[in-house]
Each structure stands twice: as C-alpha cells, then as structure tokens.
BADREN-794264 format. One record per residue (C-alpha): residue in three letters; x, y, z. Coordinates in Angstrom, 1 decimal, always signed. Each point is the difference from the previous one (the first is absolute). Layout:
<rec code="ALA" u="X" v="Y" w="Z"/>
...
// end
This chain:
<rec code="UNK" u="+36.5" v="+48.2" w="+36.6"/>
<rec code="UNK" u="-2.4" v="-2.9" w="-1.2"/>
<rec code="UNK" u="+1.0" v="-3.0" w="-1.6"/>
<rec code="UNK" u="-0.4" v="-0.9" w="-3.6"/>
<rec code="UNK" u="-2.8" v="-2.8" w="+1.3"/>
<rec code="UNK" u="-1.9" v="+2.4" w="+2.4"/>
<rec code="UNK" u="+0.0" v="+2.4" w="-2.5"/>
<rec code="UNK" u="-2.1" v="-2.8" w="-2.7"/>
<rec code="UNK" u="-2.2" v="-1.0" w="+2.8"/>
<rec code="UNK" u="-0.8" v="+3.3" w="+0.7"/>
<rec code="UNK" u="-1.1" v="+0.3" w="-4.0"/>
<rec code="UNK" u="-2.2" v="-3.2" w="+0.7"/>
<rec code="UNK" u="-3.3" v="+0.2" w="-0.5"/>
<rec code="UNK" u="-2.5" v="-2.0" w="+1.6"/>
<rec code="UNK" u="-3.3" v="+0.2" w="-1.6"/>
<rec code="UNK" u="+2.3" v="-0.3" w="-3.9"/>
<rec code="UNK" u="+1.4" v="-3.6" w="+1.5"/>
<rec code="UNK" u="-3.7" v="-0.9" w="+1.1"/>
<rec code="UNK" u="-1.3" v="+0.6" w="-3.5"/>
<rec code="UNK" u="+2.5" v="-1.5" w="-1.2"/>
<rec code="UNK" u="-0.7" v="-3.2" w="+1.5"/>
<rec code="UNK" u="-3.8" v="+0.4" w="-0.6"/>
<rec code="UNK" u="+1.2" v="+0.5" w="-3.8"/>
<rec code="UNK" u="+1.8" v="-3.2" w="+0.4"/>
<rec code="UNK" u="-2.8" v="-1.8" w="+1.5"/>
<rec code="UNK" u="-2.6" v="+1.0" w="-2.3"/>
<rec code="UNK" u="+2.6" v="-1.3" w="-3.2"/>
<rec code="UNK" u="+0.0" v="-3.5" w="+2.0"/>
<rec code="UNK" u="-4.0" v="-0.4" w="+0.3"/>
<rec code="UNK" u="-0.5" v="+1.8" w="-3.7"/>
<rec code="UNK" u="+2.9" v="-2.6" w="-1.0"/>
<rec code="UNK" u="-2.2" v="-2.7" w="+1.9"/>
<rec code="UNK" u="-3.6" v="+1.1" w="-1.0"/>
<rec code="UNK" u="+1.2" v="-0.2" w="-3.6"/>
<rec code="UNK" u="+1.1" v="-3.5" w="+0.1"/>
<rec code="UNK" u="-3.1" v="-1.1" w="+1.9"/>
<rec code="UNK" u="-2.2" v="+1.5" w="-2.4"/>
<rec code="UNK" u="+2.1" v="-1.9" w="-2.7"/>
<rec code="UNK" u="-0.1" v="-3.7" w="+1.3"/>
<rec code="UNK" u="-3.7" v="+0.6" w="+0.7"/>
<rec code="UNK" u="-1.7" v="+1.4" w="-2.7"/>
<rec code="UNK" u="+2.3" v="-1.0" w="-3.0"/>
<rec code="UNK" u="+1.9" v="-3.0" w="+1.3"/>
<rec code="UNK" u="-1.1" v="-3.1" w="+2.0"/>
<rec code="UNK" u="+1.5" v="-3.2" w="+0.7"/>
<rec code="UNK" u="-0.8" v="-3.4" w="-0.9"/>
<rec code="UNK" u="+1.4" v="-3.3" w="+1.4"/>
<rec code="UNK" u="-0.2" v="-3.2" w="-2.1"/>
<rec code="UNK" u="-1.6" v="-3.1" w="+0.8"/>
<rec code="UNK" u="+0.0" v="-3.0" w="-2.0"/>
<rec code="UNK" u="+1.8" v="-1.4" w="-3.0"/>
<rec code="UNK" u="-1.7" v="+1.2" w="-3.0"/>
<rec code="UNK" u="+2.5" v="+3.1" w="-0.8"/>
<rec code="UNK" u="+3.5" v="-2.3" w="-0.1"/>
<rec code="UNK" u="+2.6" v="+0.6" w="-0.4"/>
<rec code="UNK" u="-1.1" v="+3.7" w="-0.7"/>
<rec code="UNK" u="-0.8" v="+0.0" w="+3.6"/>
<rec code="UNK" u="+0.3" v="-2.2" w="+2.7"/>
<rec code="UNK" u="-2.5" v="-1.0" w="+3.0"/>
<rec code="UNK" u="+0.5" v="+2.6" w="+2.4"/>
<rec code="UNK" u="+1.4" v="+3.2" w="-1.6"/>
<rec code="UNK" u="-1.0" v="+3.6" w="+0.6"/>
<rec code="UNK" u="-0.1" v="+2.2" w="-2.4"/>
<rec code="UNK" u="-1.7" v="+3.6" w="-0.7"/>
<rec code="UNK" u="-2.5" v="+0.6" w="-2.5"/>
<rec code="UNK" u="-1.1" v="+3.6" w="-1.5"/>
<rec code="UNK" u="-3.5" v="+0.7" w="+0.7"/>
<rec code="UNK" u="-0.4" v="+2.6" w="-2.3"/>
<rec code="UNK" u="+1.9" v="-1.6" w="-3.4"/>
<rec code="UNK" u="-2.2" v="-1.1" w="-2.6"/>
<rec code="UNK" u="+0.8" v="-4.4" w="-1.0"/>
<rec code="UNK" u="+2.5" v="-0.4" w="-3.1"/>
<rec code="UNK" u="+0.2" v="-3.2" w="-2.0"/>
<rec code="UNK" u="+2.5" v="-1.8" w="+1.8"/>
<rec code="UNK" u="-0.4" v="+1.7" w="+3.3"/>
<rec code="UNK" u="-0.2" v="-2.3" w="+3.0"/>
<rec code="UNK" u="-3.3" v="+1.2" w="+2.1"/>
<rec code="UNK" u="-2.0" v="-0.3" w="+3.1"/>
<rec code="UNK" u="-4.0" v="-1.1" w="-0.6"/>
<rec code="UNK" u="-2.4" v="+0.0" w="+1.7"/>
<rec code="UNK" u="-2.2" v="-2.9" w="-1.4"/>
<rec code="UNK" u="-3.4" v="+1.5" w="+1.6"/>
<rec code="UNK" u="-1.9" v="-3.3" w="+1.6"/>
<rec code="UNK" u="+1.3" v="+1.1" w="+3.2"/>
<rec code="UNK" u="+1.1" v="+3.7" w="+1.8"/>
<rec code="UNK" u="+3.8" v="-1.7" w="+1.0"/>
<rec code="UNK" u="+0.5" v="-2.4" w="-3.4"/>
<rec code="UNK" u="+2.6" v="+1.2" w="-1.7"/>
<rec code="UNK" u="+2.6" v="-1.8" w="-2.6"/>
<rec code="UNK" u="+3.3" v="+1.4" w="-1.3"/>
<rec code="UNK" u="+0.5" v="-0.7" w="-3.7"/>
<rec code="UNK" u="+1.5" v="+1.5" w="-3.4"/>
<rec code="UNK" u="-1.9" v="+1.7" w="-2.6"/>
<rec code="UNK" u="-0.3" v="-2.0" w="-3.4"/>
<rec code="UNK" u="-2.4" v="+2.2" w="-2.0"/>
<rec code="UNK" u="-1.9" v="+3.1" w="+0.3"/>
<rec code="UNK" u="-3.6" v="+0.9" w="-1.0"/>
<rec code="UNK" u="-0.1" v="-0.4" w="-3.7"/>
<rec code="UNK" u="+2.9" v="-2.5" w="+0.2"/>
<rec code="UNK" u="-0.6" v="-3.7" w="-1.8"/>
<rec code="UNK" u="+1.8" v="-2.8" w="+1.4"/>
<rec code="UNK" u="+0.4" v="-3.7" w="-0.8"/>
<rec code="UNK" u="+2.5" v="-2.5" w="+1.2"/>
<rec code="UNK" u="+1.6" v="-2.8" w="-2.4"/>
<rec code="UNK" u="+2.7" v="-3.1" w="+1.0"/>
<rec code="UNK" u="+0.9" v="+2.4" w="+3.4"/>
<rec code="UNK" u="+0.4" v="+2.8" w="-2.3"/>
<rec code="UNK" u="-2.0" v="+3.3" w="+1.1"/>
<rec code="UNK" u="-1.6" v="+2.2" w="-3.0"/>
<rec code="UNK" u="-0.9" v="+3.3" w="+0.3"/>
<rec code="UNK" u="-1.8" v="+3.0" w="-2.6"/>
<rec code="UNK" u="-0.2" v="+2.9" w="+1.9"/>
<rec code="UNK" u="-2.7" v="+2.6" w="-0.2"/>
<rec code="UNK" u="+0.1" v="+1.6" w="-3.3"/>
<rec code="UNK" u="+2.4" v="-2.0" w="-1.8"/>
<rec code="UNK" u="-0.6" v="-2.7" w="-2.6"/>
<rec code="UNK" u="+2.3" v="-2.9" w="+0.6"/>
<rec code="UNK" u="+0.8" v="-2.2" w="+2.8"/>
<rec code="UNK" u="+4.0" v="-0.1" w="+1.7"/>
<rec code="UNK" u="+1.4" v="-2.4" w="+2.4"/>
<rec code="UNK" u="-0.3" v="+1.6" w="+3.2"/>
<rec code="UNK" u="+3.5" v="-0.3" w="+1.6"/>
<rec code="UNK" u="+0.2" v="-1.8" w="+3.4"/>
<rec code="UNK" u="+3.6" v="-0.6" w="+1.4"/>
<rec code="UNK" u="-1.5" v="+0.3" w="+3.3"/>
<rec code="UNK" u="-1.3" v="-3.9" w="-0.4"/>
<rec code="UNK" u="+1.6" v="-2.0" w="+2.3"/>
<rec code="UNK" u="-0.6" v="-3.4" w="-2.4"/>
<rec code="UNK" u="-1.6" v="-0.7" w="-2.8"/>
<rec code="UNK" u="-3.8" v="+0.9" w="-0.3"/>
<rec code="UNK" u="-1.9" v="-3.4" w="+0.1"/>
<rec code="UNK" u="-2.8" v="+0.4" w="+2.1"/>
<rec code="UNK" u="-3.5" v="-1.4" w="-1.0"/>
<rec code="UNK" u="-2.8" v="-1.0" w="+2.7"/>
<rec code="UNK" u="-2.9" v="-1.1" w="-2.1"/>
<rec code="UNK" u="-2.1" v="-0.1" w="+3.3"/>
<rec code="UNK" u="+0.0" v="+3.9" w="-0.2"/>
<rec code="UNK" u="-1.1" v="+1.1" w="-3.5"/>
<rec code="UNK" u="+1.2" v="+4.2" w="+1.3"/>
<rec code="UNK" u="+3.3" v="-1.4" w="-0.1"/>
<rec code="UNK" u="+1.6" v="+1.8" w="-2.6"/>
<rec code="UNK" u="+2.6" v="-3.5" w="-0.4"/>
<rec code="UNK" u="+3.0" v="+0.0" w="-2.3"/>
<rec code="UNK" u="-2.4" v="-0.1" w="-2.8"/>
<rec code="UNK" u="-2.9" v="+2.5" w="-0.4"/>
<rec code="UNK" u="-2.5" v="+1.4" w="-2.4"/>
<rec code="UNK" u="+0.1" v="+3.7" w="-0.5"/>
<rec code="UNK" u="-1.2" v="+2.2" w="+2.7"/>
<rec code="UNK" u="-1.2" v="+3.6" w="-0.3"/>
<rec code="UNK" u="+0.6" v="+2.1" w="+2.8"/>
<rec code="UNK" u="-3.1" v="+2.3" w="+0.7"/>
<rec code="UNK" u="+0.8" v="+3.9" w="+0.4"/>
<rec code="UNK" u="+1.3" v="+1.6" w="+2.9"/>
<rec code="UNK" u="+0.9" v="-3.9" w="+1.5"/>
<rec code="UNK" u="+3.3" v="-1.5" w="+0.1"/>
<rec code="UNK" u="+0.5" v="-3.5" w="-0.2"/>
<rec code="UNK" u="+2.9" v="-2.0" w="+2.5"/>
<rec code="UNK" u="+1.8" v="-3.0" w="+0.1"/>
<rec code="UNK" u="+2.9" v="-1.2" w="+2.6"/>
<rec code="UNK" u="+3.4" v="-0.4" w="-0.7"/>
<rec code="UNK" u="+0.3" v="-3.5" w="+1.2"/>
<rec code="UNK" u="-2.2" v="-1.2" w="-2.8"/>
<rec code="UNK" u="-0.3" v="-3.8" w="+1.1"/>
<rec code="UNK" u="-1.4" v="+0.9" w="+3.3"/>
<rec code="UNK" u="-1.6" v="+3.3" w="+0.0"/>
<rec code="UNK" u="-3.7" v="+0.2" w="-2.0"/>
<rec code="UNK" u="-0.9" v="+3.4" w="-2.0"/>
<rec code="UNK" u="-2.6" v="+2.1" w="+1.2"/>
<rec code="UNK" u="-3.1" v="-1.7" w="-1.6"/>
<rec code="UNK" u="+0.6" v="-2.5" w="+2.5"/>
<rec code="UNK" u="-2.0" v="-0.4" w="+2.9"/>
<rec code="UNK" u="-2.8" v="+2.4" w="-1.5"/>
<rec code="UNK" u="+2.5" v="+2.9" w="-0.2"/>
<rec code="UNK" u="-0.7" v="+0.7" w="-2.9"/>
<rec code="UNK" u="+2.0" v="+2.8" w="-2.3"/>
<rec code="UNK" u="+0.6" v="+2.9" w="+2.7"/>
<rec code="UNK" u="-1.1" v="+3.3" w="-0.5"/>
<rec code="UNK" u="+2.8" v="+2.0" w="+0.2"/>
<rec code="UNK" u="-1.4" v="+2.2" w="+3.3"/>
<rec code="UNK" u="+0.7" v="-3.0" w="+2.0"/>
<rec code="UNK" u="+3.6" v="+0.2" w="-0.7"/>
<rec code="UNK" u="+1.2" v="+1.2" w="+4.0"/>
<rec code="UNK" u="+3.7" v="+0.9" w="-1.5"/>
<rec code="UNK" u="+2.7" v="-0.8" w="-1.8"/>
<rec code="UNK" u="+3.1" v="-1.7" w="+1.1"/>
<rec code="UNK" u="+2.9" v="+3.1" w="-0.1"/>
<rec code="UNK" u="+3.1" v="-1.2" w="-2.4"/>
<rec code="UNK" u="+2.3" v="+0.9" w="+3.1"/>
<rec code="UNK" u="-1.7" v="-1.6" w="+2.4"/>
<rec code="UNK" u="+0.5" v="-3.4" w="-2.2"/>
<rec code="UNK" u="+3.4" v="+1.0" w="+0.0"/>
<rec code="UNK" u="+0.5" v="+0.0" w="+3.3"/>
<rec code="UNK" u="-2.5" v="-2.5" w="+1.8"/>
<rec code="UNK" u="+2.3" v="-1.7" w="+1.6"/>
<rec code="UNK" u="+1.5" v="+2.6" w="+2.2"/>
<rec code="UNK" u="-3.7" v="+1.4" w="+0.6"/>
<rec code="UNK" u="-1.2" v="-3.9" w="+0.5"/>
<rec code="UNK" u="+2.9" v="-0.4" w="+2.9"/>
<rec code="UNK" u="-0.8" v="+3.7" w="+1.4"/>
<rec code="UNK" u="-4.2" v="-0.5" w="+0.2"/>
<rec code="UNK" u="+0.6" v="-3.5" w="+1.3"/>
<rec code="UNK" u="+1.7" v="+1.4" w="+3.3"/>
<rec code="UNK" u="-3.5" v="+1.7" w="+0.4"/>
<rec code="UNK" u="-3.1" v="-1.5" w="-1.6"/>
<rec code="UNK" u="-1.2" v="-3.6" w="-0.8"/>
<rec code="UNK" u="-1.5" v="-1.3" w="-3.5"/>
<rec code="UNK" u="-2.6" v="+1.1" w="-1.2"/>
<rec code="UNK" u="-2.2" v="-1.7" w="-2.9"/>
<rec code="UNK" u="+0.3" v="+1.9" w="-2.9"/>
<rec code="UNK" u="-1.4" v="-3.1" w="-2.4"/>
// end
C-alpha cells in the first residue's frame, strides 16, 4: 500500500508548480517595473551643495523631488536658472505670479494674487534674523525692499539662510517662469534626509545643485 507522502507526490503537478513560479516571477518584475517607472518619471533626486538653504538643509543632503507637482507658496524647489543646460539652484517659493512682495526691518510682506491686503509671510524656517543688504547688487531683494509684482505664470524665490543666500533677481536670474521649476522637494523626503543623506553617500558623490 502507498504511503501518505507518495500518494501527494503522485497528485503533484509539474507544469501547475512551473506556473506557479512564473506567476511569482512576473509579480516581482511588475512589483519592480512599477517602482522604476515611479522614481523615474515622477520622482528624482537632488543632492545639496552649498549653504544658502540652512538650516532647512544642509550641504550635502539628498533628497527627492516630484517632477510632476505643481510649486506652492512655501514649497522648497529645484530651478533651473537657464544661463546654462547644468545650473541649477535649490530654493523656497516666496510668491507666485500675481503675488506682491516687499520686505521692511527683516520683515517679509506678502499680497497674494487676488487679495487686497498685505500679511507677514511666516518664516520659522530662518536660521537668524534677516539682515542682509549688499548695496553692490541692486537685485538683492535686502532686509528692506520696495514692492515687487510677480509677473504671471513666474514664481519668485529666496533662500532660507537669508544673510548669505541672494534671491533670484540676482545674478541676472531674474523672476523664474514657473516651467523652469525641475521639482519640488517631497515633505517626506525632508523628513527623512538624513537617513537617505547616509544611504546615497555609501554610493554617489556631491553633486552641485546651487
């Protein structure tokens, strides 16, 4: 009489555990596709280099940005400034097109598109008191500024780390239209650059981002 086991490997069928690990295989690459398809086409990342962005962000983090989102007030962004094909800066939206803007005793002033009064744009993100005025650069938008329109479909950015970092009229910038924004710096990748910082340093070196 057979055994209990001869009689289930008997009822084995070949070609069933075949498919099933062709099933499995195809869930794996369809699992893999998916994610390539993700961090290609709607997110990228971005390492940090330079100063301007403290204590937001530090020289060296990687982050990801979405591709695909469209810039918020108060979003932190990737640019690209357009004098040349690799020049790129990492910065926070101030105002949007419409926006006006002025800056008075380090206090930033902003009316936004469609509204008739101006409000102190909040900025605990400053690492220190906003000071900065460099009268050799007139597109310096300093601790004190007249009131600046923001033309349609631009955005207008500044640095967190005020006293150091210039706003984008500087250099010939210029207010950016807003199709050279590359991305925009994903909330959970901010709250987690460090452990992304420590995992992309094991594999890739700096790369200027500003």
């Amino acid at each position: 009489m057979a055994s209990y086991g001869e009689i289930l490997n008997a009822k084995r069928d070949p070609n069933a555990e075949t498919e099933s690990l062709i099933h499995f295989i195809l869930i794996v690459l369809a699992i893999f596709a998916f994610f390539l398809s993700i961090f290609t086409f709607v997110y990228n990342g971005v390492r940090v280099d330079g100063d301007s962005m403290m204590n937001t962000l530090q020289d060296g983090d990687y982050l990801f940005m979405n591709l695909i989102a469209e810039p918020e007030r108060g979003d932190i962004v990737v640019v690209h400034t357009g004098r040349k094909e690799a020049d790129y800066v990492i910065k926070r939206v101030i105002a949007l097109g419409g926006d006006e803007i002025y800056a008075e005793d380090g206090v930033l002033y902003r009316k936004c598109a469609g509204e008739t009064e101006f409000s102190v744009v909040e900025e605990n993100y400053l690492p220190e008191p906003w000071v900065y005025v460099n009268e050799d650069r007139p597109n310096s938008f300093g601790s004190k500024a007249e009131p600046l329109v923001i033309g349609e479909n631009e955005i207008f950015y500044m640095g967190d780390n005020r006293n150091v970092s210039v706003d984008c009229r500087a250099a010939n910038y210029g207010s950016q239209p807003i199709e050279n924004v590359t991305g925009v710096v994903t909330e959970w990748s901010l709250s987690i650059k460090g452990f992304l910082t420590s995992f992309f340093d094991l594999f890739t070196a700096a790369v200027p981002e500003s």
